[in-house]
LUMLUMDREN-2810 file (N, C-alpha, C; in Angstrom, 1 decimal):
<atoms>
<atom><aa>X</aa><ch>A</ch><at>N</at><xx>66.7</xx><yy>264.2</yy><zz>76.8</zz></atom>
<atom><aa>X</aa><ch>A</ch><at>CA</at><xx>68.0</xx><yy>264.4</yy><zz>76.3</zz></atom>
<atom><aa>X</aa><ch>A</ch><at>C</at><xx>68.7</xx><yy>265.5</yy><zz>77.2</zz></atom>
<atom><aa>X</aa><ch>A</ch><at>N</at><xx>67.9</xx><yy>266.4</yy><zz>77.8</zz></atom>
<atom><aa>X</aa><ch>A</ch><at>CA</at><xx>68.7</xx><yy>267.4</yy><zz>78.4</zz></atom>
<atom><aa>X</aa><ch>A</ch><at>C</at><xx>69.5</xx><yy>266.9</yy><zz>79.6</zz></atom>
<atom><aa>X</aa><ch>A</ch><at>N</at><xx>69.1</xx><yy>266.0</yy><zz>80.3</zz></atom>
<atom><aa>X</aa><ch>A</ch><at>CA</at><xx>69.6</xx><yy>265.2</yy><zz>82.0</zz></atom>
<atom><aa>X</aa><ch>A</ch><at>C</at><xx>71.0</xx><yy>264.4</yy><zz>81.2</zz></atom>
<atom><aa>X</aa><ch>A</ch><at>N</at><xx>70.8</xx><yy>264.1</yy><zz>79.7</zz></atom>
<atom><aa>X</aa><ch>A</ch><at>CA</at><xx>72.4</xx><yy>263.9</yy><zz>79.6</zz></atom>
<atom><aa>X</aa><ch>A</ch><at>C</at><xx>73.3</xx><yy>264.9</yy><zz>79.4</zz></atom>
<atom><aa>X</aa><ch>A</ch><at>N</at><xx>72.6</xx><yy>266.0</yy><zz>78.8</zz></atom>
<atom><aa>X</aa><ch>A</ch><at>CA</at><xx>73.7</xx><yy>267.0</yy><zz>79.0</zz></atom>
<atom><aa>X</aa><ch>A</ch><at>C</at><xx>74.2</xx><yy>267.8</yy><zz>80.5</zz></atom>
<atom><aa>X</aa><ch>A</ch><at>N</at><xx>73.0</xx><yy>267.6</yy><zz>81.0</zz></atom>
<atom><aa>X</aa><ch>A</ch><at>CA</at><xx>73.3</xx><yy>268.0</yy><zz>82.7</zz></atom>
<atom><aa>X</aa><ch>A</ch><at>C</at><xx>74.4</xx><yy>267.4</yy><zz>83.0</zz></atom>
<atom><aa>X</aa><ch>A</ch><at>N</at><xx>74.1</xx><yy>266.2</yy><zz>82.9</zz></atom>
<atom><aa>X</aa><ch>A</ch><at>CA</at><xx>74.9</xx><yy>265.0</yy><zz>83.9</zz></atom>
<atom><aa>X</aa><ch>A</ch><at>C</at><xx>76.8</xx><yy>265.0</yy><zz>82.8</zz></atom>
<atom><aa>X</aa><ch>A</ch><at>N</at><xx>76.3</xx><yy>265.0</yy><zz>82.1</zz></atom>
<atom><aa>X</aa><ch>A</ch><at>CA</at><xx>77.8</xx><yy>265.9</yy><zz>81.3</zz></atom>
<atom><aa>X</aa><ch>A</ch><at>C</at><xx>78.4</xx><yy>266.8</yy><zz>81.5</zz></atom>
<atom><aa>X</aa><ch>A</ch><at>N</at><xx>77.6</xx><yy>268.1</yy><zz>81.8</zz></atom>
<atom><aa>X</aa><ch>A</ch><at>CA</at><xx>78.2</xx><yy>269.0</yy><zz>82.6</zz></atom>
<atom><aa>X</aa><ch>A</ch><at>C</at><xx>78.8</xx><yy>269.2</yy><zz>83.6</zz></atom>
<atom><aa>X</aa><ch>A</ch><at>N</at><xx>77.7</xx><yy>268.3</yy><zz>84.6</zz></atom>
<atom><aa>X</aa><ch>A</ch><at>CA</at><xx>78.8</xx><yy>267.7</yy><zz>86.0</zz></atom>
<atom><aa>X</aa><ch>A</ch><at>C</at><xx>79.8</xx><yy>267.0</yy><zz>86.0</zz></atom>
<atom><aa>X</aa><ch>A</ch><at>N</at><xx>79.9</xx><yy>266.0</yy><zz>84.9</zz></atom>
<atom><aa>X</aa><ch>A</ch><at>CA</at><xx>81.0</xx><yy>265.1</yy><zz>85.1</zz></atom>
<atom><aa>X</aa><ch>A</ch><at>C</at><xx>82.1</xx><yy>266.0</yy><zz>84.4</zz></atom>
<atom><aa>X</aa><ch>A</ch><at>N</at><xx>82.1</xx><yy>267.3</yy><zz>84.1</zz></atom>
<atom><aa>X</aa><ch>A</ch><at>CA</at><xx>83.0</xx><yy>267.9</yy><zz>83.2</zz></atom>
<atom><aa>X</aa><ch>A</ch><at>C</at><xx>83.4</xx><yy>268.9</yy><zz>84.3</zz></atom>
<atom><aa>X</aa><ch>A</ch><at>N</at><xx>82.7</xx><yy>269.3</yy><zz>84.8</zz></atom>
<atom><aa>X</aa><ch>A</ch><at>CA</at><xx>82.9</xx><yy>270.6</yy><zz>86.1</zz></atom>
<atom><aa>X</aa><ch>A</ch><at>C</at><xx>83.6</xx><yy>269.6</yy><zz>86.9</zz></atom>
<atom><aa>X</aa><ch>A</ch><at>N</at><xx>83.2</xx><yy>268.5</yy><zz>87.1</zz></atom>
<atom><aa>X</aa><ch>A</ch><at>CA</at><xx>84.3</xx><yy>267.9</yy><zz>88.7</zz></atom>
<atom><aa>X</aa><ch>A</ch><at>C</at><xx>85.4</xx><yy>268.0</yy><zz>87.8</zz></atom>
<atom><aa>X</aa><ch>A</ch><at>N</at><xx>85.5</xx><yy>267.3</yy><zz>86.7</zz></atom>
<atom><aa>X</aa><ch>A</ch><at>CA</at><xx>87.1</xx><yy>267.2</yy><zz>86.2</zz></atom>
<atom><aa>X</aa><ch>A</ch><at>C</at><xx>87.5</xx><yy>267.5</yy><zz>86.4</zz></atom>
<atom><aa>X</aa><ch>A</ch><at>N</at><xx>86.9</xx><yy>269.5</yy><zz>85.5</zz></atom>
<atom><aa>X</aa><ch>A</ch><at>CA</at><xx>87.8</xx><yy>270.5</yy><zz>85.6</zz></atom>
<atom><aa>X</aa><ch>A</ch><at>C</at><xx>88.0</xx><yy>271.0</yy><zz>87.0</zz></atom>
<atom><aa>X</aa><ch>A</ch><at>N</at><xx>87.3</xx><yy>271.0</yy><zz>87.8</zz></atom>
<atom><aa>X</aa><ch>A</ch><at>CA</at><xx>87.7</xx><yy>270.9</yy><zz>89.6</zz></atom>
<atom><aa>X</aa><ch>A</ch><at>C</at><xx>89.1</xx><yy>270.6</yy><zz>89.7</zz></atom>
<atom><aa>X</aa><ch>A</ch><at>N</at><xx>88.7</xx><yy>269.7</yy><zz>90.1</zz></atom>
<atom><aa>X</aa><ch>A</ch><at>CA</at><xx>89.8</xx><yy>268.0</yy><zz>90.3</zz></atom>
<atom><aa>X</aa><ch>A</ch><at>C</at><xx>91.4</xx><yy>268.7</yy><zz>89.7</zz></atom>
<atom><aa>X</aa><ch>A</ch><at>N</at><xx>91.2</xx><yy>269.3</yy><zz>88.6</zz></atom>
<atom><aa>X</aa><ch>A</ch><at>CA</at><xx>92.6</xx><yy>269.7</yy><zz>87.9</zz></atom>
<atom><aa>X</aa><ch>A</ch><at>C</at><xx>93.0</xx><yy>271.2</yy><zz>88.3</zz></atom>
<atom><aa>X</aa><ch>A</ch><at>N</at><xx>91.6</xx><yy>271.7</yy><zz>89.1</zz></atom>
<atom><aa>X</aa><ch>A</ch><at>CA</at><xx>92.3</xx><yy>273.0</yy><zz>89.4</zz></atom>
<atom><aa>X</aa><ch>A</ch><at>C</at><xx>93.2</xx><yy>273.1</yy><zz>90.5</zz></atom>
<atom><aa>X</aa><ch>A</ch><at>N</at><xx>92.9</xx><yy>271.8</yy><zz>91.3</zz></atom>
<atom><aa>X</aa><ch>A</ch><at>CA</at><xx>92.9</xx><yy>271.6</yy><zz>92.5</zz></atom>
<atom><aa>X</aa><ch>A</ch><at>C</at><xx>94.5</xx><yy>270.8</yy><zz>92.2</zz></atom>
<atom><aa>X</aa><ch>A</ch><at>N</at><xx>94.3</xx><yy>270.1</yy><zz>91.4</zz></atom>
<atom><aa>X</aa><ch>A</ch><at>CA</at><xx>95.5</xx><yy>269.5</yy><zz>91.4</zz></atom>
<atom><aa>X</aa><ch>A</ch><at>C</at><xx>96.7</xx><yy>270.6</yy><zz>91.0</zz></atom>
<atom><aa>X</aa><ch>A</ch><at>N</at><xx>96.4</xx><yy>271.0</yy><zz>89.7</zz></atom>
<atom><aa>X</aa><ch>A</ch><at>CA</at><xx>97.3</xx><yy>272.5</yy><zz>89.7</zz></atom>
<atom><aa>X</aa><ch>A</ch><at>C</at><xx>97.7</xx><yy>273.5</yy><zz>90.8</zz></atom>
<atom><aa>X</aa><ch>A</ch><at>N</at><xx>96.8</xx><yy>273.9</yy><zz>91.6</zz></atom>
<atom><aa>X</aa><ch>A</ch><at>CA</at><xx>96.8</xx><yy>274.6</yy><zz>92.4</zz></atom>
<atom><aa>X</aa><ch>A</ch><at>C</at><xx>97.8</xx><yy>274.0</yy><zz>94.0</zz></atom>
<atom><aa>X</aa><ch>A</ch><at>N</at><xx>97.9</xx><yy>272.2</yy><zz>94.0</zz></atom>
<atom><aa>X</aa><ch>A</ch><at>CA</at><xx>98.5</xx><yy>272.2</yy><zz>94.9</zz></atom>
<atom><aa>X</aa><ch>A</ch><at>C</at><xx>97.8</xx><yy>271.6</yy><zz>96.3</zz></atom>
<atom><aa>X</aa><ch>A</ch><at>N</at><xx>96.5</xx><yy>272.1</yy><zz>95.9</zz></atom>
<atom><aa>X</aa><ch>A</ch><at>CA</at><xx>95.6</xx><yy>271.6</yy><zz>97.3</zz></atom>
<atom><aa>X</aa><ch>A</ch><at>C</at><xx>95.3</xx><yy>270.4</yy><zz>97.1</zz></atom>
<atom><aa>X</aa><ch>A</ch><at>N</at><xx>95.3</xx><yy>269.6</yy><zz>96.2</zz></atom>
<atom><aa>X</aa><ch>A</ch><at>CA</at><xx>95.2</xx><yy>268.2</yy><zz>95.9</zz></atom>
<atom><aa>X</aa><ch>A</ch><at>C</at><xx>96.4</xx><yy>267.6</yy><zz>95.0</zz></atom>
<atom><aa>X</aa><ch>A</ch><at>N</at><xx>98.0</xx><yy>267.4</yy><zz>95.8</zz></atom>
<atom><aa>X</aa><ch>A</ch><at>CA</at><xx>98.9</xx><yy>267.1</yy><zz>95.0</zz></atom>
<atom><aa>X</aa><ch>A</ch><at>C</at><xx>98.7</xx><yy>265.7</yy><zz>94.9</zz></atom>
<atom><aa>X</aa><ch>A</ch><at>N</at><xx>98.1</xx><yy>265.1</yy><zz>94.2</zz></atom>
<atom><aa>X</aa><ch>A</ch><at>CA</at><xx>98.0</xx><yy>263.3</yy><zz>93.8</zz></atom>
<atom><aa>X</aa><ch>A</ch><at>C</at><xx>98.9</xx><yy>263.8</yy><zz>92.2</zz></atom>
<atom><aa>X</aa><ch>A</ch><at>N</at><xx>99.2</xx><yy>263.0</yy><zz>91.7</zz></atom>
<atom><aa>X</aa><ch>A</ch><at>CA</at><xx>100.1</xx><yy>262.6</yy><zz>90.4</zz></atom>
<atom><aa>X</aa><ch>A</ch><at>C</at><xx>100.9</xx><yy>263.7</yy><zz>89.5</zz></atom>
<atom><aa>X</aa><ch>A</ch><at>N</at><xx>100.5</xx><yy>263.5</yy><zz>88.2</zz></atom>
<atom><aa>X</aa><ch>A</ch><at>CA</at><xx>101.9</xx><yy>264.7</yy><zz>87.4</zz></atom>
<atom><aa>X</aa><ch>A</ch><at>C</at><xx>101.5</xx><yy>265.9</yy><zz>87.2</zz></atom>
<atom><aa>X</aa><ch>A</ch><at>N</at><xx>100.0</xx><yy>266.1</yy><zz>87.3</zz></atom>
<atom><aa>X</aa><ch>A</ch><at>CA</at><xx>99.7</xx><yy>266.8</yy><zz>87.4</zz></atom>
<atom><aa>X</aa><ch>A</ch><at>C</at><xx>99.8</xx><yy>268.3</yy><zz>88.7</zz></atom>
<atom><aa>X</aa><ch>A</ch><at>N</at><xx>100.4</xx><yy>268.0</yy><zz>89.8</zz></atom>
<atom><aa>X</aa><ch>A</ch><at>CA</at><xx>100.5</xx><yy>268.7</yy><zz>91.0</zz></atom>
<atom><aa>X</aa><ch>A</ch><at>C</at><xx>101.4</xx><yy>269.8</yy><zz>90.8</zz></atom>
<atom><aa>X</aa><ch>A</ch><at>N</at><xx>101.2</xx><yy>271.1</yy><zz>91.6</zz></atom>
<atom><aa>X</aa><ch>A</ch><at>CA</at><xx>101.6</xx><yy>272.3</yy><zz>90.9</zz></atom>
<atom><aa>X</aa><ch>A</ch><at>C</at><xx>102.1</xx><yy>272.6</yy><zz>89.7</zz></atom>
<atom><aa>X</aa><ch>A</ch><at>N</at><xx>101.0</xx><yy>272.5</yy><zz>88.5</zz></atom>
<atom><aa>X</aa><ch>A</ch><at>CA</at><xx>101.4</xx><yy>272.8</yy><zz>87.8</zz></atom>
<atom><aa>X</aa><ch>A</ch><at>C</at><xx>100.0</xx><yy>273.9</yy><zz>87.3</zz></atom>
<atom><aa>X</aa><ch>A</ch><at>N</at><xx>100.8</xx><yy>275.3</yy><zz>86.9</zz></atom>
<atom><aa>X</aa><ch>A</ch><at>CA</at><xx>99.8</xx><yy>276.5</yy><zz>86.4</zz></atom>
<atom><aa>X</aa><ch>A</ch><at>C</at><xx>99.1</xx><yy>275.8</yy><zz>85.4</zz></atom>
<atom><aa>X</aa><ch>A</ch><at>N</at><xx>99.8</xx><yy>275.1</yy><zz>84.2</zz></atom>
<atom><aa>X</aa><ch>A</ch><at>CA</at><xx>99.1</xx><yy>274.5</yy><zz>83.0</zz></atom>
<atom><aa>X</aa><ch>A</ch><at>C</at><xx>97.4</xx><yy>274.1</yy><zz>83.5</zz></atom>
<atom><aa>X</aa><ch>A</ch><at>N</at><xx>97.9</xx><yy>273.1</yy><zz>84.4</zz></atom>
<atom><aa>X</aa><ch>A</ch><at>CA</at><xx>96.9</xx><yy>272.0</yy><zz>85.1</zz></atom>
<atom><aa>X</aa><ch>A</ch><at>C</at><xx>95.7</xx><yy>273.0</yy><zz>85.6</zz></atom>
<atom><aa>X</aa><ch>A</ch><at>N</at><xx>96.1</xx><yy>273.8</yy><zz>86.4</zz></atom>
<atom><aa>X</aa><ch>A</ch><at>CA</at><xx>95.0</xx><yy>274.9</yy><zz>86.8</zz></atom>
<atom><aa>X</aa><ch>A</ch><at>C</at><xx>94.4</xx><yy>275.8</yy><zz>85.7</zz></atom>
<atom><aa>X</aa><ch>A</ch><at>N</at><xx>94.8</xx><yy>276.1</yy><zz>84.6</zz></atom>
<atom><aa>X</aa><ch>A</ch><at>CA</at><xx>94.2</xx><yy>276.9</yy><zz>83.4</zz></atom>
<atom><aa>X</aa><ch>A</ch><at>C</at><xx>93.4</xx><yy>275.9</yy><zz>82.7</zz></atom>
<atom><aa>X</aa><ch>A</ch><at>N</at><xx>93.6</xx><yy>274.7</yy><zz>82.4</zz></atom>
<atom><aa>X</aa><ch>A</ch><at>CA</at><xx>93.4</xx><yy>274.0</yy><zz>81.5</zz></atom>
<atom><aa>X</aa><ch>A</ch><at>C</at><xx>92.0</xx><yy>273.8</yy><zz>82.7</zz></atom>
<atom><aa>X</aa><ch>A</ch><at>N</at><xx>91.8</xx><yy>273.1</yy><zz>83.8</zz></atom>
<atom><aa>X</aa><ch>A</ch><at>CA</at><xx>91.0</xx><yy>273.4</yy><zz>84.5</zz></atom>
<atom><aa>X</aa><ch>A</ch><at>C</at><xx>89.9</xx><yy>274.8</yy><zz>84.6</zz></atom>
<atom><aa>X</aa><ch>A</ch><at>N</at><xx>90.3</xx><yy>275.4</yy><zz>84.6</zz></atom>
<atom><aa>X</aa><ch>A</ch><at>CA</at><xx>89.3</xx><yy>276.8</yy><zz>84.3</zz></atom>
<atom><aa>X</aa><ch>A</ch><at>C</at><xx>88.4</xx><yy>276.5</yy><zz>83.1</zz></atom>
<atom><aa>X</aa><ch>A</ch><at>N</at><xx>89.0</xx><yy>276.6</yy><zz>81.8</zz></atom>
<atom><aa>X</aa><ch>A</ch><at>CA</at><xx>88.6</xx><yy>276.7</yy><zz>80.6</zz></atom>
<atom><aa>X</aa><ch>A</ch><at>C</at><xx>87.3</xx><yy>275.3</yy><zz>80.8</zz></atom>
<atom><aa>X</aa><ch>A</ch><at>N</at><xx>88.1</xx><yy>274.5</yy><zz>81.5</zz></atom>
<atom><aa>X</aa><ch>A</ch><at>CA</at><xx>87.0</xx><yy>273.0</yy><zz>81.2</zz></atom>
<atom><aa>X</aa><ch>A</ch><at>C</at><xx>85.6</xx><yy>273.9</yy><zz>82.6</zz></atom>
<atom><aa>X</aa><ch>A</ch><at>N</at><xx>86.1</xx><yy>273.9</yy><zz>83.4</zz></atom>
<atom><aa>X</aa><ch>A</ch><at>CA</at><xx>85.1</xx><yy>274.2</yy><zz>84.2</zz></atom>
<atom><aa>X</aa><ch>A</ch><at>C</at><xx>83.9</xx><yy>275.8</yy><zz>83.8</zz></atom>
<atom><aa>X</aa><ch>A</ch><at>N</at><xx>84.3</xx><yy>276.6</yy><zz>83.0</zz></atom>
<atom><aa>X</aa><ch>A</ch><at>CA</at><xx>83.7</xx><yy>277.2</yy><zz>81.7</zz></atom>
<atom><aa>X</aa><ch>A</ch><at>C</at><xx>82.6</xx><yy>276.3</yy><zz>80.4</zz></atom>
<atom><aa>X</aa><ch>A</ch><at>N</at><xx>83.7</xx><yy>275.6</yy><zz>80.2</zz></atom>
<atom><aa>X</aa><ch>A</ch><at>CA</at><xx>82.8</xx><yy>275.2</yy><zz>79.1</zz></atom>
<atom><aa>X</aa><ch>A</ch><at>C</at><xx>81.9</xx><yy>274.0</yy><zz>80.3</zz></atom>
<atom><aa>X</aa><ch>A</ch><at>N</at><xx>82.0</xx><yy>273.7</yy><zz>81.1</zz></atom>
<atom><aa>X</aa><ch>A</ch><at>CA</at><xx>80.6</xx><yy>272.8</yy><zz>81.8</zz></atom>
<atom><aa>X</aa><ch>A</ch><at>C</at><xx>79.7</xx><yy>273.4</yy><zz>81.8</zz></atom>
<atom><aa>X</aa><ch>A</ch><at>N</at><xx>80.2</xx><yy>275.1</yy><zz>82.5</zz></atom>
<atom><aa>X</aa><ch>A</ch><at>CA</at><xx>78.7</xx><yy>275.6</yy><zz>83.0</zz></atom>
<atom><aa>X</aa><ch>A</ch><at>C</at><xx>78.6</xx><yy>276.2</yy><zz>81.5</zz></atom>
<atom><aa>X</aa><ch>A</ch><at>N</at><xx>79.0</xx><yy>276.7</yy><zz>80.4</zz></atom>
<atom><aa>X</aa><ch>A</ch><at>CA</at><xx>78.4</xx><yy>276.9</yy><zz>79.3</zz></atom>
<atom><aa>X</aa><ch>A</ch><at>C</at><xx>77.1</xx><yy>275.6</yy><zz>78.5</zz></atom>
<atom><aa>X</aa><ch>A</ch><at>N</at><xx>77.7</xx><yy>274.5</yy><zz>78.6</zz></atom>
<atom><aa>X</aa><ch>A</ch><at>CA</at><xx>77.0</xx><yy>273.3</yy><zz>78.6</zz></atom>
<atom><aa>X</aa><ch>A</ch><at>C</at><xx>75.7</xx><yy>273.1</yy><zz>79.1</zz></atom>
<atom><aa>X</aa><ch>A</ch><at>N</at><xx>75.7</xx><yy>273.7</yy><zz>81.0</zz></atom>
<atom><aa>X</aa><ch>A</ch><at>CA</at><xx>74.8</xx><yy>273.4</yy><zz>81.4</zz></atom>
<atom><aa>X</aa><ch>A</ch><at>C</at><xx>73.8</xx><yy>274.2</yy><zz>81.3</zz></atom>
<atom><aa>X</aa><ch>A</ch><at>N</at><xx>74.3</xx><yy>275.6</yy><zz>81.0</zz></atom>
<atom><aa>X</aa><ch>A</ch><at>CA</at><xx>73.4</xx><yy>276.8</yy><zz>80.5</zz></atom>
<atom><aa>X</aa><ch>A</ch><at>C</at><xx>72.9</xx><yy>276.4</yy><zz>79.2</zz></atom>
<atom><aa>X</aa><ch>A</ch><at>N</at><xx>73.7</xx><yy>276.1</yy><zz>77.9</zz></atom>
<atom><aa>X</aa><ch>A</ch><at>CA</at><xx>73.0</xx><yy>275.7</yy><zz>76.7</zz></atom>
<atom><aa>X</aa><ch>A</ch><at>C</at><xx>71.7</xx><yy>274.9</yy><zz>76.7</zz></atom>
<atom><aa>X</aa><ch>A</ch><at>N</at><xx>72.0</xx><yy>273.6</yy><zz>77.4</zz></atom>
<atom><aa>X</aa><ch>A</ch><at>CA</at><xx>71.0</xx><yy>272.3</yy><zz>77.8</zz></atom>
<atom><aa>X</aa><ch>A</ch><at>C</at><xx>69.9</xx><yy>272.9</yy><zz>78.6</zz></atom>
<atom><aa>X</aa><ch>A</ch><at>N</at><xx>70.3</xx><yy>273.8</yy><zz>79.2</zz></atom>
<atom><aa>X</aa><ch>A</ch><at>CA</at><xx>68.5</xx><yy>274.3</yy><zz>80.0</zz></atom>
<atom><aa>X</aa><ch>A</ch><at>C</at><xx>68.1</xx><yy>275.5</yy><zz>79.6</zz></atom>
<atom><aa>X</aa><ch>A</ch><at>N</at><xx>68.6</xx><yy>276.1</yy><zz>77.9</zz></atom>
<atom><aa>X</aa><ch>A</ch><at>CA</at><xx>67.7</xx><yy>276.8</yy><zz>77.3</zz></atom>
<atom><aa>X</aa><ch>A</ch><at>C</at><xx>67.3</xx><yy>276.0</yy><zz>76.1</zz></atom>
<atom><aa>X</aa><ch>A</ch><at>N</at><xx>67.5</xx><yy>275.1</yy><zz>76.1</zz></atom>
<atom><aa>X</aa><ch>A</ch><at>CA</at><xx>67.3</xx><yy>274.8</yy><zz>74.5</zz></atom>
<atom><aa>X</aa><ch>A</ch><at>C</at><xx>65.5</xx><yy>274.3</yy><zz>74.6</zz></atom>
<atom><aa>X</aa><ch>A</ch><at>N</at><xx>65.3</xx><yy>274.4</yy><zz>73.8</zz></atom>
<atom><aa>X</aa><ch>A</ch><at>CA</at><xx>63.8</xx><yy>274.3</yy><zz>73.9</zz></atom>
<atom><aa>X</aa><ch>A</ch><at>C</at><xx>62.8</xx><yy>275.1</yy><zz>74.5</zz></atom>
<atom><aa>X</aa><ch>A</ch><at>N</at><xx>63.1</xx><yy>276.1</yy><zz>75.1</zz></atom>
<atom><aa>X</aa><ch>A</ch><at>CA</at><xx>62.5</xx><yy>276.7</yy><zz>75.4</zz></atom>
<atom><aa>X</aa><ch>A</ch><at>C</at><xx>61.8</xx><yy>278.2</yy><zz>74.5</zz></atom>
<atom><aa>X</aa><ch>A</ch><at>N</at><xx>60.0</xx><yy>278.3</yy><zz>74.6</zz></atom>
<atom><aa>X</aa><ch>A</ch><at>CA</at><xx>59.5</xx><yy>278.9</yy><zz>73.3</zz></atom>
<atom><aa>X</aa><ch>A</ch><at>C</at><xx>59.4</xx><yy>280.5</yy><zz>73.7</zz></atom>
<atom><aa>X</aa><ch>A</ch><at>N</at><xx>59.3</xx><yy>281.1</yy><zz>72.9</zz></atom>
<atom><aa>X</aa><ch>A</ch><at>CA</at><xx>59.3</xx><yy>282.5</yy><zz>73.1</zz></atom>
<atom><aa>X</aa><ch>A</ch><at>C</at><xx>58.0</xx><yy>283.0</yy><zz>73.2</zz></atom>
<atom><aa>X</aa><ch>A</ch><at>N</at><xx>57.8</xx><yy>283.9</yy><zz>74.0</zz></atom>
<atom><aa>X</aa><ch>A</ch><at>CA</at><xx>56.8</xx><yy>284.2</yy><zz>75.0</zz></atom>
<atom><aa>X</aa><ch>A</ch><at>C</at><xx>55.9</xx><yy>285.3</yy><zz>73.3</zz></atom>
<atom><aa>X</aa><ch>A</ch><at>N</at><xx>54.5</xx><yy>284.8</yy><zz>73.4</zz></atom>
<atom><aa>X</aa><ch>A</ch><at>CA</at><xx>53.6</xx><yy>285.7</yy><zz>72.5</zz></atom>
<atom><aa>X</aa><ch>A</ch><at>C</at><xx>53.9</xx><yy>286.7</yy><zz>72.0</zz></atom>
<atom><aa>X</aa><ch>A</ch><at>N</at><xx>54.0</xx><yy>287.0</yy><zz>70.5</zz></atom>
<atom><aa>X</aa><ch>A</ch><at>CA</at><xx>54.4</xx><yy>289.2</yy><zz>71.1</zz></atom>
<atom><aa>X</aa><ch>A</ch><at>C</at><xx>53.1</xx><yy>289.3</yy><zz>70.5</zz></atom>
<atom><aa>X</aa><ch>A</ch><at>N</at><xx>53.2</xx><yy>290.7</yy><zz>70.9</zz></atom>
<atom><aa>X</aa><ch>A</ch><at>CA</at><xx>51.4</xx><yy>291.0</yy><zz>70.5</zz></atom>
<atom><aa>X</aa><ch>A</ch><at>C</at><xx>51.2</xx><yy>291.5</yy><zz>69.3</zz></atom>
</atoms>
């Protein structure tokens, strides 16, 4: 289960890429192209990926002996 959350997080990080890029102008394709919105909304998504991808590779993991 965790390789789908991986592969979730990637496919959510390019997105949010993709829109920062498009906001930002370095990739003017469609309605999206300079617009600040587009680049924020971008951030946040590319946040919650790597929150995502950080969640999915602790989860399961046991806590070390205490003495």
């Amino acid at each position: 289960m965790r390789w789908v959350f991986n592969i979730l997080a990637l496919l959510l990080f390019l997105m949010g890429t993709v829109w920062i890029l498009q906001g930002t102008g370095v990739y003017p394709v469609g309605f999206m192209a300079r617009q600040t919105k587009w680049t924020l909304i971008g951030i946040v998504v590319d946040l919650a990926a790597v929150g995502l991808f950080i969640l999915a590779n602790r989860r399961g993991k046991k806590l070390p002996p205490s003495s």
